[in-house]
C-alpha positions in Angstrom: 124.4 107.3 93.0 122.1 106.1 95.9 119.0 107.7 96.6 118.0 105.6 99.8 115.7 103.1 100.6 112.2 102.4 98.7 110.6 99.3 98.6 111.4 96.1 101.1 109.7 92.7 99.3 108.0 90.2 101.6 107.7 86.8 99.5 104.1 85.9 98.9 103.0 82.2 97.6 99.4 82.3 98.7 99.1 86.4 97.1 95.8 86.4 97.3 95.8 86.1 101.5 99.1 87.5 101.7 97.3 90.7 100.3 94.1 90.5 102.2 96.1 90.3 105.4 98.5 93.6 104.9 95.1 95.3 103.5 93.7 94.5 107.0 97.1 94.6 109.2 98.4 98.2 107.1 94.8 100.2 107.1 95.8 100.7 103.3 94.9 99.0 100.2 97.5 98.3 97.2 98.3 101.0 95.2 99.6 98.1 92.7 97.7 95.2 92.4 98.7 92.1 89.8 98.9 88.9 89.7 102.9 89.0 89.5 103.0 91.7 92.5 101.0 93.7 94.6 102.4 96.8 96.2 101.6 99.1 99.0 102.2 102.9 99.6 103.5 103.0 103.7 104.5 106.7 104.2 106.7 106.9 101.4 107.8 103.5 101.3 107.0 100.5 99.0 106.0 97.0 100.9 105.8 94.6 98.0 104.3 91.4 98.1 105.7 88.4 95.6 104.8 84.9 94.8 107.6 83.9 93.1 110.1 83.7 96.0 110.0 81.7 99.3 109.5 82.6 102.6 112.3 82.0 105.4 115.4 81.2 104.0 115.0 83.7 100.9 113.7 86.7 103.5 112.5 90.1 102.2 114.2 91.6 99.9 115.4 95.1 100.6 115.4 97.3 97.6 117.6 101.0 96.9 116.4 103.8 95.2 119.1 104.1 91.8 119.1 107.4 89.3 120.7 104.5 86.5 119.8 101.0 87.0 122.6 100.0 84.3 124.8 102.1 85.5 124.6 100.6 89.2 124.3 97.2 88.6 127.7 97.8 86.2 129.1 99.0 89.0 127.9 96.2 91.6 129.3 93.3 89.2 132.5 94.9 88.6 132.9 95.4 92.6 132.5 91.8 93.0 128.8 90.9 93.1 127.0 88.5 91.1 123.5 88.5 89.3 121.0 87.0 91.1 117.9 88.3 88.8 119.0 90.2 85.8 117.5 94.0 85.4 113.8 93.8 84.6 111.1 96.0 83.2 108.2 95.8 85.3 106.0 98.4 84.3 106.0 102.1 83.4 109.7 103.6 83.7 110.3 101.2 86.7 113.3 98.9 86.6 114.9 96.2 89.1 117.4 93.8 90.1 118.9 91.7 92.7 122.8 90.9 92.9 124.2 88.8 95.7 126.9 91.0 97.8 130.4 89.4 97.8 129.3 88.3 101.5 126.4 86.4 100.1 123.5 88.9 100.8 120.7 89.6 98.8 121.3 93.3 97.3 118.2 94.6 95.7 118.2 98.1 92.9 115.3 100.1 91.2 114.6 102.3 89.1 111.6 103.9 89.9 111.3 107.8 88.9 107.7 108.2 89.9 108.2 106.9 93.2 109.5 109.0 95.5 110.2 109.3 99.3 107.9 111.6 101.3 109.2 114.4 103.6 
């Protein structure tokens, strides 16, 4: 059901520096670049940048590669989790969500076929 890790999420408010400074510090530009979100290509791996969360407390958001978004986050409510944001659309034949674990962590899932791990 898993496919492994993809994308971690650093919350951005300021998105505009947040992205000049991983431009500068990651020797890479964004592959994805809008005013919502603004993602990076690290060796295979996805470091997103978003303004709509908050630093410290909230922390990065760690996200896992899913064949069936629906199916998956099904699964994760019937085992005890709870919505934290609902299964978006966010461009292309990308999908994702974030449940919080019984335990109280932050459980990110997407859907991202054209995204794919490098050897």
């Amino acid at each position: 059901m898993f496919k492994g890790l993809r994308t971690v999420i650093y919350p951005a408010p300021d998105l505009k520096k947040a992205k000049e400074w991983y431009s500068v510090a990651l020797g890479e530009q964004p592959y994805f670049d809008e005013e919502f979100y603004v993602g990076f290509d690290i060796g295979g791996y996805e470091l997103g940048l978003q303004p709509e969360r908050t630093p410290g407390t909230a922390g990065s958001i760690v996200y896992w590669g899913v064949i069936d978004i629906q199916e998956t986050w099904n699964k994760l409510i019937e085992l005890g989790a709870t919505a934290d944001e609902e299964i978006m659309h966010v461009g292309g034949n990308v999908y994702v969500a974030t449940v919080v674990d019984p335990f109280g962590n932050l459980f990110g899932i997407i859907q991202n076929p054209n995204f794919e791990a490098k050897e």
